[in-house]
C-alpha positions as CSV (number, residue, x, y, z in Angstrom):
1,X,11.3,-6.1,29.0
2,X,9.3,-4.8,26.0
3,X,11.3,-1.9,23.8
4,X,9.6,1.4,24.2
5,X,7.7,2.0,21.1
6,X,10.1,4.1,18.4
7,X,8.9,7.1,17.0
8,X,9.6,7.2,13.2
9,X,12.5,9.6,12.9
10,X,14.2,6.2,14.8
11,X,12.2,3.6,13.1
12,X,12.2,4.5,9.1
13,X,14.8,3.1,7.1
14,X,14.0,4.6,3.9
15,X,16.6,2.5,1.5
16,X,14.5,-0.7,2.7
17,X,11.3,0.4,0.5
18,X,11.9,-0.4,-3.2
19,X,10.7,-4.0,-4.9
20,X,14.9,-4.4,-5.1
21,X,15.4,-4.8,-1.4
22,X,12.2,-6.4,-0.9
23,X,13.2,-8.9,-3.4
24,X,16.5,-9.8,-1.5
25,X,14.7,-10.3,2.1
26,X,12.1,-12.3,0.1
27,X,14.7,-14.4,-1.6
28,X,16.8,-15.2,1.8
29,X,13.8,-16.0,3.6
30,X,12.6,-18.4,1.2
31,X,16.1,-20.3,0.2
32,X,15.7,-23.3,2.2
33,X,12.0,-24.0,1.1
34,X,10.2,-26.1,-1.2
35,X,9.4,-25.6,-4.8
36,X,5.6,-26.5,-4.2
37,X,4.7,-23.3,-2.5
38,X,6.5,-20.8,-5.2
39,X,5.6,-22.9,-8.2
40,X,4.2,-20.2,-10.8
41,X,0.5,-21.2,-11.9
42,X,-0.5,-18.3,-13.6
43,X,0.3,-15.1,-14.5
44,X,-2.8,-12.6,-15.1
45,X,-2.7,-9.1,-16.7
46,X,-5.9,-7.2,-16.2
47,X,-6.9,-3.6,-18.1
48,X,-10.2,-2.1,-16.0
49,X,-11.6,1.4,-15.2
50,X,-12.8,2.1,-11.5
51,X,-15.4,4.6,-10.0
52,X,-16.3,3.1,-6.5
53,X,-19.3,6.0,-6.0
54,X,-20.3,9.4,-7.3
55,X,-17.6,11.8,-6.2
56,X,-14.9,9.6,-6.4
57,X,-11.8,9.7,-8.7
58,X,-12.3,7.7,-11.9
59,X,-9.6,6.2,-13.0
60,X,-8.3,3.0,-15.2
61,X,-5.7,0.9,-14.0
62,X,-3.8,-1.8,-14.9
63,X,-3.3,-4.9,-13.1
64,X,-0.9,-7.7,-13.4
65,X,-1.2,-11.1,-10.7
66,X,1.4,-13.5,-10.1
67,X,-0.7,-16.8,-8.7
68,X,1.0,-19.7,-6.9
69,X,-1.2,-20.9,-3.9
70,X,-1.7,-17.3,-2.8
71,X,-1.0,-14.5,-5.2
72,X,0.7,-11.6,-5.8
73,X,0.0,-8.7,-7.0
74,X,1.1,-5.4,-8.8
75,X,-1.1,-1.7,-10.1
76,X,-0.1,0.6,-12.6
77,X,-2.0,3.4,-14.9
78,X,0.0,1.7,-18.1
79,X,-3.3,2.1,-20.4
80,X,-2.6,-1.2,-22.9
81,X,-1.0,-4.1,-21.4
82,X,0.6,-6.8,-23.4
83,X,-0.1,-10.9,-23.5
84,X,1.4,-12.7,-20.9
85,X,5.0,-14.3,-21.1
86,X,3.8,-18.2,-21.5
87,X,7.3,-19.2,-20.5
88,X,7.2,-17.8,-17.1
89,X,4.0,-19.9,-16.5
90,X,5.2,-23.2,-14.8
91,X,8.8,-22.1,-13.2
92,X,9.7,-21.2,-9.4
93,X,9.2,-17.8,-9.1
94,X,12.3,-17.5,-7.1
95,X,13.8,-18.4,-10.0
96,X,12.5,-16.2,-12.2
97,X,13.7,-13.9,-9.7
98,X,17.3,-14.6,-9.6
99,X,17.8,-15.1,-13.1
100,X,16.2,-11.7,-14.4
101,X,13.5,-13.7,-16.5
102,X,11.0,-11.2,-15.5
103,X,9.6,-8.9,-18.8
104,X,9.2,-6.1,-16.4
105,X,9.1,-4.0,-13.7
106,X,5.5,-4.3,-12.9
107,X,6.3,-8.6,-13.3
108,X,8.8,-8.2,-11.2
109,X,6.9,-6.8,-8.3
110,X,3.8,-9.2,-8.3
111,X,6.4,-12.2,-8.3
112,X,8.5,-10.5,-5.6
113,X,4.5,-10.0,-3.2
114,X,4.0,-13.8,-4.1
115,X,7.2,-14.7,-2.8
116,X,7.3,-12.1,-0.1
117,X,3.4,-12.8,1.0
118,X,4.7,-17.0,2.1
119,X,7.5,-15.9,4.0
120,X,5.8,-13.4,6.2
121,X,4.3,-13.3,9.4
122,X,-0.1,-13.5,9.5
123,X,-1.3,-10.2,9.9
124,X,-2.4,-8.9,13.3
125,X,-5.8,-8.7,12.4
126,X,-8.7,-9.2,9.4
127,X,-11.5,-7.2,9.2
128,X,-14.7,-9.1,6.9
129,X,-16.4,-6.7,4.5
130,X,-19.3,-8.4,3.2
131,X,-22.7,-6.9,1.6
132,X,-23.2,-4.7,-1.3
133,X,-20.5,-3.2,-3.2
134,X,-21.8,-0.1,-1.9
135,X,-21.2,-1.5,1.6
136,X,-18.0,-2.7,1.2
137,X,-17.0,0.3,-0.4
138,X,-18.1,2.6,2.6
139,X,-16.9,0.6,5.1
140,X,-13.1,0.3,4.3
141,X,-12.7,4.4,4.6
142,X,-13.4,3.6,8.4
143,X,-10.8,1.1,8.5
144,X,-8.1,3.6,7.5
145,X,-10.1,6.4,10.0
146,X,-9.7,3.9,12.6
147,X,-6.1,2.6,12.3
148,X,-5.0,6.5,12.1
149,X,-6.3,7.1,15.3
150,X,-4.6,4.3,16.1
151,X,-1.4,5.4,14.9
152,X,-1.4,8.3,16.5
153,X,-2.6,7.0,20.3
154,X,0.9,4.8,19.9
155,X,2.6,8.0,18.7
156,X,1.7,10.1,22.0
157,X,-0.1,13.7,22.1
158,X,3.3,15.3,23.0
159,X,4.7,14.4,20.0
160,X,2.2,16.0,17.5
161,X,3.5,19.1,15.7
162,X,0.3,21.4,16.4
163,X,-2.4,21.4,18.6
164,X,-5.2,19.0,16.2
165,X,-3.3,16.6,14.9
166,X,-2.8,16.8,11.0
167,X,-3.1,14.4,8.4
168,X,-2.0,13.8,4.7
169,X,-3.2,11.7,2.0
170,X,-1.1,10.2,-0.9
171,X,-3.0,9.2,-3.3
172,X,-6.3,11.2,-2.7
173,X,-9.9,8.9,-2.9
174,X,-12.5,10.7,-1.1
175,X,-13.7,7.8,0.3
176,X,-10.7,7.9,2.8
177,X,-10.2,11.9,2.9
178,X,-13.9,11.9,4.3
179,X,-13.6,9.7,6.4
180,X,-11.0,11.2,7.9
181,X,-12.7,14.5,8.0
182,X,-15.5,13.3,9.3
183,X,-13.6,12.8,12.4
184,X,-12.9,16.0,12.3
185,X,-8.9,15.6,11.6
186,X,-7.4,18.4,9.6
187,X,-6.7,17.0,6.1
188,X,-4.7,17.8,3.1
189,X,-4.3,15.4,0.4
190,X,-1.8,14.9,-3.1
191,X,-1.9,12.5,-6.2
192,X,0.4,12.8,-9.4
193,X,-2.7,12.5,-11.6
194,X,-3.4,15.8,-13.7
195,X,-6.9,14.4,-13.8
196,X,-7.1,14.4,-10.2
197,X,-5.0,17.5,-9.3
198,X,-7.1,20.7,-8.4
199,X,-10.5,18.7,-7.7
200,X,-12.0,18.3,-4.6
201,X,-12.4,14.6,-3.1
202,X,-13.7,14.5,0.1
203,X,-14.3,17.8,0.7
204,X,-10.4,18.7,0.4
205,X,-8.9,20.7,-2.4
206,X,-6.5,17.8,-4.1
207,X,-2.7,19.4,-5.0
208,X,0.1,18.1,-6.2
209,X,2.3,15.9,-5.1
210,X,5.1,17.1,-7.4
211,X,5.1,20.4,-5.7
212,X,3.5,20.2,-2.3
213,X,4.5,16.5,-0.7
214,X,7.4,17.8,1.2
215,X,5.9,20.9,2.2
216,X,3.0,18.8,3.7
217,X,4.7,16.2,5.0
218,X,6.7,18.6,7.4
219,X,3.8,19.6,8.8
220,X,1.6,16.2,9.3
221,X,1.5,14.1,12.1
222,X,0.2,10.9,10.0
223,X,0.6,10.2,6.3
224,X,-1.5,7.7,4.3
225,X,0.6,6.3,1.5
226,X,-0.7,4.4,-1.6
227,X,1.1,1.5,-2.6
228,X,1.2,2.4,-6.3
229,X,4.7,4.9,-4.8
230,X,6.3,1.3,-4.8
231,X,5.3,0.9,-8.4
232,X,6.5,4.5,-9.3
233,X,9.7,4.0,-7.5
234,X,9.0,7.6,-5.5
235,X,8.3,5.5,-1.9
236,X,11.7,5.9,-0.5
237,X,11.9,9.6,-0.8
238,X,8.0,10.1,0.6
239,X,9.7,7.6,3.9
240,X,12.4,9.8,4.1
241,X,11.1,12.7,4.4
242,X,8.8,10.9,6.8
243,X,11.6,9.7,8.7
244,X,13.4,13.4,8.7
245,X,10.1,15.2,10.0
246,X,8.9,12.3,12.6
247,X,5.8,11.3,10.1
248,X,4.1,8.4,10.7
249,X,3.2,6.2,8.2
250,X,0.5,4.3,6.8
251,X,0.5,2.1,3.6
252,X,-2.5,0.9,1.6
253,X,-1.4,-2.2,-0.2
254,X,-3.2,-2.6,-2.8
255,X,-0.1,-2.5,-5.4
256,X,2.2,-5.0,-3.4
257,X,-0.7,-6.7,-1.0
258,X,1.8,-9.1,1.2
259,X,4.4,-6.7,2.0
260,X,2.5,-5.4,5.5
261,X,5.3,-7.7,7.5
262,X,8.1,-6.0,5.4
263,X,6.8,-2.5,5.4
264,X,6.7,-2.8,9.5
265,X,10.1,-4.5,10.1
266,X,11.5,-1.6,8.0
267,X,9.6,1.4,10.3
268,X,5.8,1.9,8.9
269,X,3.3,2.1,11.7
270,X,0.4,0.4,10.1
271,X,-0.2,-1.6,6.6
272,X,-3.6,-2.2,5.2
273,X,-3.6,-4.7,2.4
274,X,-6.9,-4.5,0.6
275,X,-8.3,-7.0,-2.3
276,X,-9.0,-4.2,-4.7
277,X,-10.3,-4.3,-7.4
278,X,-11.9,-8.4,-6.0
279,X,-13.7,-6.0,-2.9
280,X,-16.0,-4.9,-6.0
281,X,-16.9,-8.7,-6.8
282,X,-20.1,-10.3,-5.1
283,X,-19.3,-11.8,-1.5
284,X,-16.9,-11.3,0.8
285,X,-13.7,-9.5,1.1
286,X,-11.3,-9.5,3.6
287,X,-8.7,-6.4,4.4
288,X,-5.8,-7.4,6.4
289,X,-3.4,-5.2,8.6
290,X,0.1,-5.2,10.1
291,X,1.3,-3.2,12.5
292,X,4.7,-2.0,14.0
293,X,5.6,-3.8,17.3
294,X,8.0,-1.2,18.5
């Protein structure tokens, strides 16, 4: 007999969502395996500054891209990064793991999604984006309006806190705020950016998420979490206020790109992993999502 599906108050298990514990599932999963899959081939740090359209947040980023036959990646706003560690280049990445040899935090997590993204389950579904930039660009905020509607059909009308069901936005692009308003879904949105607090993206008034997150997410149905609250370390209080106010949960995994089966074992609703910043290259790029069975 399938379970009934768990609403998130049951499902969340906050504790689960820091690169630590991640690590350790990772590193279980992976103990009996080959050396082929995890060898470490290269190691990439990347500095860039991002404006997807006019409206949208501009922001510089930093990058750094763990690469075995997949790759893993993790996102900061550090504004200089340093070379490489040669010496990391060449060994098993579960390894490098166990032993510490890491140089950092933000090394640590893109070895941990590139150990993480080969002991996972495939995604339940990828979605193509192909075209322009521009194209690309405006059709991934319709992925996220999609999935949310989504969410919330699994989550059940009766258990919506008001009578239009309320969203919030961590992390705030307007790209995904309008989307979402376009719908015509009551929005409110954060970021930790001073640069970004007090504009409007989307057509929603961006506040802090210093001072307003736990307000919000008391009253929201659905949240949309970015990944970079992994990097930051402040993911598992956002899930546990989630968990305490029956929030669902979506992540955008940019920052941390293979952890959608994770993320859903441990109580998110949905996971979108996107390519950023590769969706801005020529061609095709493919956005992948996860999904809580129950």
């Amino acid at each position: 007999m399938r379970k009934a599906f768990r609403q998130p108050k049951e499902a969340l298990n906050p504790p689960a969502f820091s690169v630590e514990a991640a690590e350790k599932w990772a590193l279980e999963r992976s103990r009996k395996l080959p050396e082929d899959s995890f060898r470490l081939q290269a190691l990439w740090y990347i500095n860039f500054v991002v404006q997807h359209a006019p409206g949208e947040r501009k922001t510089r980023y930093t990058m750094k891209i763990a690469q075995s036959e997949t790759y893993g990646r993790s996102g900061g706003l550090t504004p200089v990064l340093p070379d490489p560690d040669p010496n990391l280049v060449g060994e098993d990445t579960r390894r490098i793991l166990k032993n510490r040899l890491w140089r950092d935090y933000d090394d640590r997590a893109a070895i941990v999604d590139l150990v993480i993204g080969q002991v996972s389950r495939p995604a339940d579904e990828q979605i193509l984006l192909d075209g322009t930039t521009h194209a690309k660009y405006a059709a991934r905020p319709q992925i996220f309006a999609d999935e949310a509607e989504r969410v919330l059909q699994r989550k059940g009308s009766r258990n919506l806190k008001g009578n239009k069901p309320y969203f919030l936005v961590i992390g705030a692009t307007a790209g995904i705020i309008g989307a979402l308003v376009s719908r015509g879904f009551e929005v409110s949105a954060t970021d930790l950016s001073p640069k970004v607090v007090g504009r409007e993206l989307g057509g929603v008034k961006v506040r802090s998420g210093k001072t307003s997150n736990a307000r919000l997410m008391k009253e929201a149905d659905l949240t949309i979490v970015t990944g970079m609250t992994v990097q930051n370390r402040t993911l598992p209080g956002l899930l546990k206020l989630a968990k305490k106010y029956n929030t669902s949960t979506i992540i955008w995994a940019i920052t941390c790109r293979n952890f959608g089966h994770y993320y859903t074992e441990h109580g998110v609703d949905s996971v979108i992993s996107d390519p950023s910043p590769f969706l801005l290259l020529p061609g095709p790029a493919t956005m992948a999502i996860w999904r809580r069975k129950n």
